[in-house]
C-alpha positions in Angstrom: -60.0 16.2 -69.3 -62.0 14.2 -71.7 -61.9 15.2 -75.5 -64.7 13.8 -77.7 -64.4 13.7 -81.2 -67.3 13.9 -84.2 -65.7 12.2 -87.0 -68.7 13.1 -89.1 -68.5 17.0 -88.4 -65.1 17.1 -87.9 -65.5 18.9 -84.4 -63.9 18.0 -80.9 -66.5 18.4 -77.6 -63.9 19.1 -74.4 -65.4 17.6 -71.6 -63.8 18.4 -68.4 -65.2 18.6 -64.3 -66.8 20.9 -63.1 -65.7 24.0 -61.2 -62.6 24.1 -59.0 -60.8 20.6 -58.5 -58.9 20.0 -55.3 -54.8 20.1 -56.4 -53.9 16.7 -54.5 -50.4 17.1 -52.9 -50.3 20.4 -52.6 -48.6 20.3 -48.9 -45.5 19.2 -51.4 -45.7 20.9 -54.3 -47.0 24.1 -53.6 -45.4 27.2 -51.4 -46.5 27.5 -48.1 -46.6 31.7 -48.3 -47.9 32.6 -45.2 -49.6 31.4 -41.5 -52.6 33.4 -39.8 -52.9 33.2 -36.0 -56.5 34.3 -34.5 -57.2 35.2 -31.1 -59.6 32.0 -30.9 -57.3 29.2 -31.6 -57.6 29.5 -35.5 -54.6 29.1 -37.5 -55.0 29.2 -41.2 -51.8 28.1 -43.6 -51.8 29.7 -47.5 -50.1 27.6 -50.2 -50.0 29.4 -53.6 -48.9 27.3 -56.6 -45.1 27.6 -57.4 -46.2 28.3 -61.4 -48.2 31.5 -61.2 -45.7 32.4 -58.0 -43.1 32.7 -60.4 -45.3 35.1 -62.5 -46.2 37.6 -60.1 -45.4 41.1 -60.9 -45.9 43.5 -58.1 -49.1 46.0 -59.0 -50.5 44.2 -61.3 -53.3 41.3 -61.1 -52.2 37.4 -60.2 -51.8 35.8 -62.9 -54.1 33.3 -64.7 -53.8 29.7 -63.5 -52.8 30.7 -60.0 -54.3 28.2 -56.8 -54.5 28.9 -53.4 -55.3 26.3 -50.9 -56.3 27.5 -47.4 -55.9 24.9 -44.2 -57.4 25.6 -40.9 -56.3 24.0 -37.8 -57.0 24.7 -34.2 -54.3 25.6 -32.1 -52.7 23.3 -29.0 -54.3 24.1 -25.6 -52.9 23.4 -22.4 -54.7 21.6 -19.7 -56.4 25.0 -18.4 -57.3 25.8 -21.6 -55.0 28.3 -22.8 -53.4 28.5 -26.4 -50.0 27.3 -26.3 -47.5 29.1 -28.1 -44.1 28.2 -29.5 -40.8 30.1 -28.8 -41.4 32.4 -31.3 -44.9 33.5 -29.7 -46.8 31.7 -32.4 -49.6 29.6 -32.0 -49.2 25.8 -31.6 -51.1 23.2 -34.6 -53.3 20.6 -33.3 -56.0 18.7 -35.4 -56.8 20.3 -38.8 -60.4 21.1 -39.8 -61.1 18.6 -42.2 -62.0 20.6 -45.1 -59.8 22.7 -47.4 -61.2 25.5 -49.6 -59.7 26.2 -53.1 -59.1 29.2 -54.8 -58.3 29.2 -58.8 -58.0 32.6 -61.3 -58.8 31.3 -64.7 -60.3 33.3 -67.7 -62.5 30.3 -69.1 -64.5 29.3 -66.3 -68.1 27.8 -67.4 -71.4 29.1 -66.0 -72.4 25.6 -64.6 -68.9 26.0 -63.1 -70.3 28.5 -60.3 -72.1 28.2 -57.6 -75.8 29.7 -58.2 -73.7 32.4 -60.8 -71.8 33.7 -58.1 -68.3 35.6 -59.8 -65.7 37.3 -58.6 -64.0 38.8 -62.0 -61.9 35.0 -62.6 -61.9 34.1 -59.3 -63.7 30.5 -58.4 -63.9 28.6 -55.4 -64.1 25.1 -53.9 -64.4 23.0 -50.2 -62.6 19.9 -50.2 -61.9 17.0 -47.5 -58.4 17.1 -46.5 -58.0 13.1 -45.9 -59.3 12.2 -49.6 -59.3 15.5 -51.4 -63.7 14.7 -52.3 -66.2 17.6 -52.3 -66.8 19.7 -48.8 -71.0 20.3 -49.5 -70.9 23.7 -48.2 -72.5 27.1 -49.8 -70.2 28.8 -51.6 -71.5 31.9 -51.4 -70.1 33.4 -48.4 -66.7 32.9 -50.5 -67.8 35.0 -53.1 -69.3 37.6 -50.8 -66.2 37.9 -48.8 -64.0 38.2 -51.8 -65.6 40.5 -53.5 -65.2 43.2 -51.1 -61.1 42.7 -52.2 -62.0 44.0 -56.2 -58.5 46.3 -55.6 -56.2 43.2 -54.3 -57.5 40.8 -56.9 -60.2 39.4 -54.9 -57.1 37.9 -52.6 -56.8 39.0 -49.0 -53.4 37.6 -48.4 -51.8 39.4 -51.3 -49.9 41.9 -49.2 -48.7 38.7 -47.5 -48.1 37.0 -50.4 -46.3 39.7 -52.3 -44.1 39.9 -49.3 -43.7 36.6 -49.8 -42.8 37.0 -53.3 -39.8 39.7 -52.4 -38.3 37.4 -49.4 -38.9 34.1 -50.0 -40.0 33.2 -46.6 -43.2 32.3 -45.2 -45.0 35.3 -43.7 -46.3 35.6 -40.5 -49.6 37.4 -39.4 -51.1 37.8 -36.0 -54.9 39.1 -37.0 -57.2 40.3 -34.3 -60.7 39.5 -35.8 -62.1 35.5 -34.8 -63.7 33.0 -36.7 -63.6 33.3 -40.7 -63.6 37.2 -40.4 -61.8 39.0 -43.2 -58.4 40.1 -41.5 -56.6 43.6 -43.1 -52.9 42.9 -44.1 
């Protein structure tokens, strides 16, 4: 962030990106909450950042300043083609889609921080490359769409996963039925 001062008027001008940025090392210092397997090889990990995990309170809204990351990789097939699973009957991780998209709750977004004034209460969004963490140029808008049909979980899909997550302290596991980028019901 970039503070500018007026020495003449006394007034500061914060100057700071725009919209969601992409939280660079977040495999390390974020909590991997839960992994969703899809019937077509998708397998999508959820990090949540460790400071607005600690402020959850069941039945109630996440808090302000939370960050979820999603990753999507396809899973391993064998040499007919079928999805190989581990011993535990989940799918196996093979290359990562290269993009990453962002989710971040915060109460003083900017208009010019939205895609085409999209909102989901203090929800905003953002598509990142994985390898260098620069802008994924996709349309937003599907994200805001999809989200907004979860106005009673906090425009979060995952948080039945994620609260789950929050009373065990282990990484939560979900089989969901639905392909592709399909809203799955926890």
């Amino acid at each position: 962030m970039l503070v500018l001062g007026c020495a003449a008027c006394g007034a500061t001008i914060e100057s700071r990106p725009l919209g969601v940025q992409f939280p660079a090392n977040y495999q390390e210092n974020f909590a991997h909450y839960a992994t969703v397997d899809r019937p077509d090889g998708m397998i999508r990990e959820l990090y949540i950042l460790p400071s607005a995990l600690r402020r959850i309170t069941p039945g109630r809204a996440l808090p302000l300043g939370t960050i979820i990351v999603i990753e999507a990789y396809e899973a391993l097939r064998d040499e007919t083609g079928e999805l190989r699973r581990d011993e535990q009957g989940r799918y196996i991780k093979s290359a990562m889609r290269r993009n990453v998209h962002v989710a971040e709750k915060r109460s003083d977004w900017r208009p010019e921080d939205f895609e085409r004034g999209q909102l989901s209460d203090d929800w905003n969004f953002g598509s990142y490359l994985f390898a260098d963490g620069t802008r994924f140029t996709e349309p937003l808008t599907a994200c805001f769409n999809c989200h907004n049909a979860t106005a009673h979980e906090d425009f979060t899909w995952s948080l039945p996963l994620l609260l789950d997550y929050v009373r065990t302290d282990e990484t939560q596991y979900f089989y969901c039925n639905l392909t592709g980028r399909t809203a799955c019901q926890f």
